[in-house]
C-alpha positions as CSV (number, residue, x, y, z in Angstrom):
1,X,40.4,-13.5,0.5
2,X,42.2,-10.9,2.1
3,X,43.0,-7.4,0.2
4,X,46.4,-6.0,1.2
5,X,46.0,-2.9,-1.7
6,X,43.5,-0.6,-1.8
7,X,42.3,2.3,-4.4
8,X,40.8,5.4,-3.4
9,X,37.5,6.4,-5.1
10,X,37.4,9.9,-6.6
11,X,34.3,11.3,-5.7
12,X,34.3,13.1,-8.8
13,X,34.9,10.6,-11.4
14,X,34.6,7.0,-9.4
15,X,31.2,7.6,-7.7
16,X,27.5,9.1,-9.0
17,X,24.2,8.6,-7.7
18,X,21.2,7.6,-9.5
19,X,17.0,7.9,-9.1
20,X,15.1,5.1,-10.7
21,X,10.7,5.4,-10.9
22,X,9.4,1.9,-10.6
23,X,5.5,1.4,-11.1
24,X,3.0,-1.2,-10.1
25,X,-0.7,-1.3,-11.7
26,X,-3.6,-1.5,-9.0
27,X,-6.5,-2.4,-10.3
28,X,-9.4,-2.2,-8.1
29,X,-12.9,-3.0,-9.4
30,X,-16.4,-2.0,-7.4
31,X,-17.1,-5.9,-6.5
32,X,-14.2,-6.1,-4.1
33,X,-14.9,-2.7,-2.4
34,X,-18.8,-4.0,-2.1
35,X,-20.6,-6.8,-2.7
36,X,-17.8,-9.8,-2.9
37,X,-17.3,-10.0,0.8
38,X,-20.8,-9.4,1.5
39,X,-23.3,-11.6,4.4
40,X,-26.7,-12.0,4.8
41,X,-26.1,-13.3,8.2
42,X,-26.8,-10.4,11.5
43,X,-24.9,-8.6,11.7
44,X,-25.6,-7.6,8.0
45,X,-22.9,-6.4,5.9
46,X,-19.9,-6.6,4.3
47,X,-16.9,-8.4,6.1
48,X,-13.9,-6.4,4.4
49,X,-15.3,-3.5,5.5
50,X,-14.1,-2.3,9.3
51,X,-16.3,0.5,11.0
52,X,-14.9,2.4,14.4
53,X,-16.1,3.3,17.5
54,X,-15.5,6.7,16.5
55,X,-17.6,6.8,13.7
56,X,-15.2,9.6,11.5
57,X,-14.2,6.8,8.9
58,X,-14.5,3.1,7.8
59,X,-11.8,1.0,6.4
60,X,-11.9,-1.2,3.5
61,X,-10.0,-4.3,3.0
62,X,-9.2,-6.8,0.1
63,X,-10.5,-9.6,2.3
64,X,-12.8,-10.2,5.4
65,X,-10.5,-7.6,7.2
66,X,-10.4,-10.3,10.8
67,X,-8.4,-12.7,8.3
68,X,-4.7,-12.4,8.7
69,X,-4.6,-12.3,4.5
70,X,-6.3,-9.1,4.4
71,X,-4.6,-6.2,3.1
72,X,-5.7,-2.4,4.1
73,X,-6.7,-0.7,0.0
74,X,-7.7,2.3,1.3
75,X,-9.9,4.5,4.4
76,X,-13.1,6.9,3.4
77,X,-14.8,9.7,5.0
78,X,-17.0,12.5,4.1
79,X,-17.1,15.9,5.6
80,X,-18.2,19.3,4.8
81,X,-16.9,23.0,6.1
82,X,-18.6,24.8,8.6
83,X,-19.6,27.5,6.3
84,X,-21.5,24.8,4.0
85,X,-24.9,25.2,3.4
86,X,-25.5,21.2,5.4
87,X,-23.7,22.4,8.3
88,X,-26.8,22.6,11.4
89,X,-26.2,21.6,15.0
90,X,-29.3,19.2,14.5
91,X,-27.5,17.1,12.0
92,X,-26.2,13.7,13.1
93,X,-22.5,13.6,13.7
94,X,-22.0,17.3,12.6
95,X,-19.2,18.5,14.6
96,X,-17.3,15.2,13.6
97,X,-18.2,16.2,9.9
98,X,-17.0,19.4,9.8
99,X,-13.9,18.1,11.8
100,X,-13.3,15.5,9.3
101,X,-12.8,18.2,6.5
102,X,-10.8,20.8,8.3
103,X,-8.4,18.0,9.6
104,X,-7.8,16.7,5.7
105,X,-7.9,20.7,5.1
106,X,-5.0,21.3,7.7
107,X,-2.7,18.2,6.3
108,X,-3.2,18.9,2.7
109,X,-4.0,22.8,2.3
110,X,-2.3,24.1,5.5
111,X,-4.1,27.9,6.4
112,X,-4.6,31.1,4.9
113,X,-2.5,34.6,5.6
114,X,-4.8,35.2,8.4
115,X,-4.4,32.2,10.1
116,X,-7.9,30.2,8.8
117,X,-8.1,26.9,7.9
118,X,-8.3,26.8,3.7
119,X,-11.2,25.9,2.3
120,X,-10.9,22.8,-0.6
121,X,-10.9,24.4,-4.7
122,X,-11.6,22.8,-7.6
123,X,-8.6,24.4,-9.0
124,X,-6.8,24.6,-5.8
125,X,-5.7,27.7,-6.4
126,X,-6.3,29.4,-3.0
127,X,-5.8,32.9,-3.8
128,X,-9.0,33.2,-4.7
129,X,-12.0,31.9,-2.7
130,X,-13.8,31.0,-6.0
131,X,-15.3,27.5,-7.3
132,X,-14.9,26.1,-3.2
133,X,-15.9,22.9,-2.6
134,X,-17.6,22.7,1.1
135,X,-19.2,19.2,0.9
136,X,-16.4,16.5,-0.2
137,X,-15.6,12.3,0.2
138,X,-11.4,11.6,0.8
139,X,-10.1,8.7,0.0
140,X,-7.0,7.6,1.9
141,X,-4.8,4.9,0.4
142,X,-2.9,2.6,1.9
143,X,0.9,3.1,1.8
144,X,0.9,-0.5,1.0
145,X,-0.7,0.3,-2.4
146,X,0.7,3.4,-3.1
147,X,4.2,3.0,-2.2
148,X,6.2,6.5,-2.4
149,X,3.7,8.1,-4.6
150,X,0.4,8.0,-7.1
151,X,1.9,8.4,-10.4
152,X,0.6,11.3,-12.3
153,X,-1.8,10.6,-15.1
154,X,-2.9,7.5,-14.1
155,X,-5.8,8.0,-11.4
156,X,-9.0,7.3,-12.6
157,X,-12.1,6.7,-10.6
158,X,-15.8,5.7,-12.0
159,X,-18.8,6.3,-10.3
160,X,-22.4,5.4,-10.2
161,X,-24.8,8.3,-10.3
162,X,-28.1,7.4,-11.6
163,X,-30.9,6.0,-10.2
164,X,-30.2,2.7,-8.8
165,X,-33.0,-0.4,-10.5
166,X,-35.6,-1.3,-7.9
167,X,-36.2,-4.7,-9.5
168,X,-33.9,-8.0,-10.0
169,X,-32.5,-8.5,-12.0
170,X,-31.3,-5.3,-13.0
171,X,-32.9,-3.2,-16.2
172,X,-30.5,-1.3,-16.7
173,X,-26.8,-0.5,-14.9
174,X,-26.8,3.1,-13.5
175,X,-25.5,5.9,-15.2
176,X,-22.0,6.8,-13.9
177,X,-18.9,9.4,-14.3
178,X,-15.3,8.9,-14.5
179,X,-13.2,10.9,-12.9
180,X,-9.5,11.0,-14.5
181,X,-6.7,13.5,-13.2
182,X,-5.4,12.7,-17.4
183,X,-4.4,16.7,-17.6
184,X,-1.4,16.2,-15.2
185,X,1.8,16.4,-15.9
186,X,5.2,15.8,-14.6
187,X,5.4,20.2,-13.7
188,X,1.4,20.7,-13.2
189,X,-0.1,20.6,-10.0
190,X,2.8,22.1,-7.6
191,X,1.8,25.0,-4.9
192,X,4.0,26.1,-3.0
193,X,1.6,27.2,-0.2
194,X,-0.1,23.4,-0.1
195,X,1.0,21.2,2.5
196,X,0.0,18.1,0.7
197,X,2.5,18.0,-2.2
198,X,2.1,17.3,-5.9
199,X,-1.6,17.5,-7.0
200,X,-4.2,16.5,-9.9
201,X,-7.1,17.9,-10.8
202,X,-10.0,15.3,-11.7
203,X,-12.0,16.1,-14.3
204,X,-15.1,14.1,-15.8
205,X,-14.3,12.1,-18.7
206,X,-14.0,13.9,-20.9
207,X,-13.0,16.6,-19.1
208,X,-15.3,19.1,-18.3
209,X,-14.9,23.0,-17.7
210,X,-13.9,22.6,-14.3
211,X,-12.4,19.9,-12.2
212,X,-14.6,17.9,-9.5
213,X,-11.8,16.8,-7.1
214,X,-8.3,16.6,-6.8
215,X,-5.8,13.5,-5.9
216,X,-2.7,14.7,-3.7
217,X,0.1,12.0,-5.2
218,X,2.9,11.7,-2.3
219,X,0.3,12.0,0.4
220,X,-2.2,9.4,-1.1
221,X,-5.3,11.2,-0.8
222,X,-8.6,11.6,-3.5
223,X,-10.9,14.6,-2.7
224,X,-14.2,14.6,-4.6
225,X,-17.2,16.9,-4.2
226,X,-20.1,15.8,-3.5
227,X,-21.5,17.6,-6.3
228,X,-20.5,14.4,-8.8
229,X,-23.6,12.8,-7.8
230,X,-26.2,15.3,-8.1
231,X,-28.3,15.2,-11.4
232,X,-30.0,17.8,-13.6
233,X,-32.6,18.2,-10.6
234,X,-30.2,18.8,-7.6
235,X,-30.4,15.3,-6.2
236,X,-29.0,11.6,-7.2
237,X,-31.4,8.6,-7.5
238,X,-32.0,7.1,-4.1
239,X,-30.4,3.6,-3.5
240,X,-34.3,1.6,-2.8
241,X,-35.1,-0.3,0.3
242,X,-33.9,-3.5,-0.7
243,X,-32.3,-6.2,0.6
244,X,-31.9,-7.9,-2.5
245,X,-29.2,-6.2,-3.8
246,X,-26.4,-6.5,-1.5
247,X,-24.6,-3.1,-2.8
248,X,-27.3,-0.9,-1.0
249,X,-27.9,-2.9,1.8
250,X,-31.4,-0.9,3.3
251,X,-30.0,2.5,2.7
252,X,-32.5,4.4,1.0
253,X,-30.9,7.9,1.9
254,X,-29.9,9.4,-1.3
255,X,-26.2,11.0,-1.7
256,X,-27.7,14.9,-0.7
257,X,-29.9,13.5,2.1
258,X,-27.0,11.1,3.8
259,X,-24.5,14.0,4.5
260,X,-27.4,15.2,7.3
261,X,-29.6,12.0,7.8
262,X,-27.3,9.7,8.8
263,X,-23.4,9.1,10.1
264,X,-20.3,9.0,8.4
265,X,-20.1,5.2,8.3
266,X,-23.1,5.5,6.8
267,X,-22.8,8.0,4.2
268,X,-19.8,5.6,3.4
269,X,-21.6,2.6,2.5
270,X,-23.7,4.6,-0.3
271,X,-20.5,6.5,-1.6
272,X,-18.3,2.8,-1.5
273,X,-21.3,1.2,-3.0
274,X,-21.5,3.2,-6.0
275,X,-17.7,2.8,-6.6
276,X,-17.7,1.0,-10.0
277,X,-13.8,0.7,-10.8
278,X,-10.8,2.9,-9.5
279,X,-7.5,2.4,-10.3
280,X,-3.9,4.0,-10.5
281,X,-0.3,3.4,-11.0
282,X,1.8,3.1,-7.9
283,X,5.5,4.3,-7.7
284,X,8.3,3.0,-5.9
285,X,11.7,5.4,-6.3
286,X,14.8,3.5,-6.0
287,X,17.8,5.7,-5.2
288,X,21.4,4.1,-5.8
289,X,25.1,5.0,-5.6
290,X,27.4,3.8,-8.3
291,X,30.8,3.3,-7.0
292,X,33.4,2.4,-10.3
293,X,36.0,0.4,-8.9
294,X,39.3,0.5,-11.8
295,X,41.7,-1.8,-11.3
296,X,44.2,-0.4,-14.3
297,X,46.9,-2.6,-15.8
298,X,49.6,-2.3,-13.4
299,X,47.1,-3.3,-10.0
300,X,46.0,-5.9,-8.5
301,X,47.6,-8.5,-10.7
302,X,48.7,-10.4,-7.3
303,X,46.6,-12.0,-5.0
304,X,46.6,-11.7,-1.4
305,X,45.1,-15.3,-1.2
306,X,47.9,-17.5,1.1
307,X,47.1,-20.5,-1.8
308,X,48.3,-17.9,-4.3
309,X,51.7,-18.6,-3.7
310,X,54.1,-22.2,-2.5
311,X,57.4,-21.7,-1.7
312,X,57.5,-18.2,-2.6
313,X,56.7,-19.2,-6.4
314,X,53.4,-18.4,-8.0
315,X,51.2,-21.4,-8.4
316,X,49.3,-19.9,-11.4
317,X,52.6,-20.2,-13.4
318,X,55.5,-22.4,-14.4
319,X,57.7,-20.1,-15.8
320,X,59.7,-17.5,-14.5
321,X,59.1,-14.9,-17.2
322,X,55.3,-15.3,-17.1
323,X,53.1,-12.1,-16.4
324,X,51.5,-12.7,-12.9
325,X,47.8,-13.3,-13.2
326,X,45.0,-12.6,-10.7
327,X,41.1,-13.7,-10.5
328,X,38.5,-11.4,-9.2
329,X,35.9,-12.5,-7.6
330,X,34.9,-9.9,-4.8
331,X,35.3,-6.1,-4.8
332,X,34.8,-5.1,-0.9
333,X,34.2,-0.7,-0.7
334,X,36.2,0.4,2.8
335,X,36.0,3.9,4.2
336,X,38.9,6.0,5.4
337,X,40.0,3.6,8.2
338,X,39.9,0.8,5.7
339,X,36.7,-0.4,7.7
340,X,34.8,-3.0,5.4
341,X,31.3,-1.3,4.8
342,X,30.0,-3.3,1.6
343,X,31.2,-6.4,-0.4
344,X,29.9,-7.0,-4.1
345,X,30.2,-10.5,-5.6
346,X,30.9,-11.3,-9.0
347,X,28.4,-14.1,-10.7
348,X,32.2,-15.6,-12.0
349,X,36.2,-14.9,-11.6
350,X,37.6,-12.1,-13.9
351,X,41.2,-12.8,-15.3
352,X,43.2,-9.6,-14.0
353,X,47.0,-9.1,-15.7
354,X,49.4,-6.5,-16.7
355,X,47.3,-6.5,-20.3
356,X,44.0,-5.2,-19.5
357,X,42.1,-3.1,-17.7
358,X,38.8,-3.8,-15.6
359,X,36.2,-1.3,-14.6
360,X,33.3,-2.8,-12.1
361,X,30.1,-1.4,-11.4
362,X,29.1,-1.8,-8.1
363,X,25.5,-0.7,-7.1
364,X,24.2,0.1,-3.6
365,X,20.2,0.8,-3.5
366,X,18.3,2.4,-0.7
């Protein structure tokens, strides 16, 4: 139908924008980061899991990742500073390790006054150079999962860190942490000197004196010391030689002994196989215009439709003296050179006459 009469929009009054926080649960348990896609077959190993030529980080899928129904959860590295205490030039891939961390360091933390690349905090505080941790895992998510953002307060993270059981079947499960970044809030975690955005600390749960990690919400990003897997004697219980158990796979390098023994990938597969759940809520943000299009009691009461009228008479009455009458049924928005930019439909026809008013709500999201 053809529109002969338009109304302008006040900016003011007739238009307002919006900002809408949708979220999504992802659940993600241990048996689909290890152990469901596993093979016995040679190569050995399991199928969702995607090691590079590079060997700075491994990717894990949902799926066997060569099937066109996998979807990318999330990639994981470990690395350490140069000044830590593991850093030696006779340690396997040790200029990759240290460049692992100072490349997350760049992207997340940015660089001090004096130009040098900052060094990860448990409280991230970086005016100090107390409680650093030198020796950390990342875990990159997938946009796919977490959309514009992690919401805060809903990370949480549980991880094995006892001895792992020699025998089959199992004793007894290891013992395990969960990390949780529960103490955020919707105005915690903002520095103004971090690249990386937003920010939660991760604490143990319950929370301990100080946090073991952080989780950088727009960028997507976990970052968790090393340190969580230690026990009371400096050192977590070494995955056994043994093939049974599909989750350790012959590495019998224990969490401290892996960041110098053997290469990222590898250091990977004991970290992913001691992931026992992780989950968090996604957010999508949904920004919209409102436009309210008034049609007040003395417009649009005529239609512009050619069927509207016969012989110069109204077809939707019989008598002369009868108020004209109009249906709506599309409101179309124009811009000054009465261009058609949008058209809204209505789900049915809205009687329009000199006796009421209509106000529609037209919504444009982006």
């Amino acid at each position: 139908m053809a529109v002969k009469n338009f109304e302008t929009l006040n900016s003011s009054t007739d238009i307002t924008t919006t900002r809408t926080l949708l979220h999504e649960a992802i659940p993600l348990t241990g048996t689909i980061v290890s152990g469901t896609y596993f093979e016995t077959y040679v190569p050995t190993g399991d199928t969702n899991v995607k090691n590079y030529s590079h060997g700075m980080f491994q990717s894990v899928y949902d799926y066997p990742y060569l099937s066109s129904s996998a979807n990318h959860i999330f990639d994981l590295s470990v690395g350490y500073a140069n000044s830590s205490g593991y850093s030696s030039s006779a340690n396997i891939q040790n200029a990759k390790k240290i460049n692992v961390y100072n490349m997350m360091a760049q992207t997340l933390l940015g660089y001090t006054v004096s130009g040098a690349i900052e060094t990860f905090e448990s409280d991230l505080d970086l005016s100090d150079d107390d409680s650093q941790m030198k020796e950390v895992f990342f875990l990159n998510f997938s946009r796919l999962l977490t959309k514009d953002q992690i919401k805060k307060g809903s990370f949480s993270i549980s991880l094995l860190t006892g001895t792992f059981p020699t025998t089959r079947p199992a004793a007894a499960l290891p013992a395990g942490v969960t990390l949780t970044d529960l103490s955020a809030s919707d105005t915690a975690g903002v520095n103004p000197s971090i690249n990386g955005g937003e920010y939660g600390l991760l604490y143990n749960s319950p929370a301990t004196a100080s946090a073991v990690g952080a989780i950088f919400y727009q960028a997507g990003v976990a970052v968790i010391t090393a340190s969580v897997f230690t026990t009371g004697s400096g050192q977590a219980g070494d995955p056994p030689a043994n093939a049974e158990f599909n989750y350790n796979n012959n590495l019998d390098q224990g969490i401290s002994g892996s960041w110098t023994d053997i290469p990222i990938s590898g250091t990977c597969d004991v970290i992913r196989r001691r992931i026992a759940n992780l989950s968090f809520n996604n957010t999508t943000e949904l920004n919209s215009t409102v436009y309210f299009c008034r049609a007040s009691s003395t417009k649009f009461n005529y239609s512009a439709n050619p069927t509207y009228t016969s012989g110069s008479k109204l077809r939707v009455k019989s008598v002369a003296s009868d108020t004209p009458v109009a249906y709506i049924t599309t409101v179309g928005l124009y811009n000054s050179n009465n261009e058609l930019l949008a058209v809204a439909k209505l789900s049915e026809p809205l009687k329009k006459d000199p006796s009421n008013e209509i106000t529609l709500r037209v919504r444009l999201d982006y």
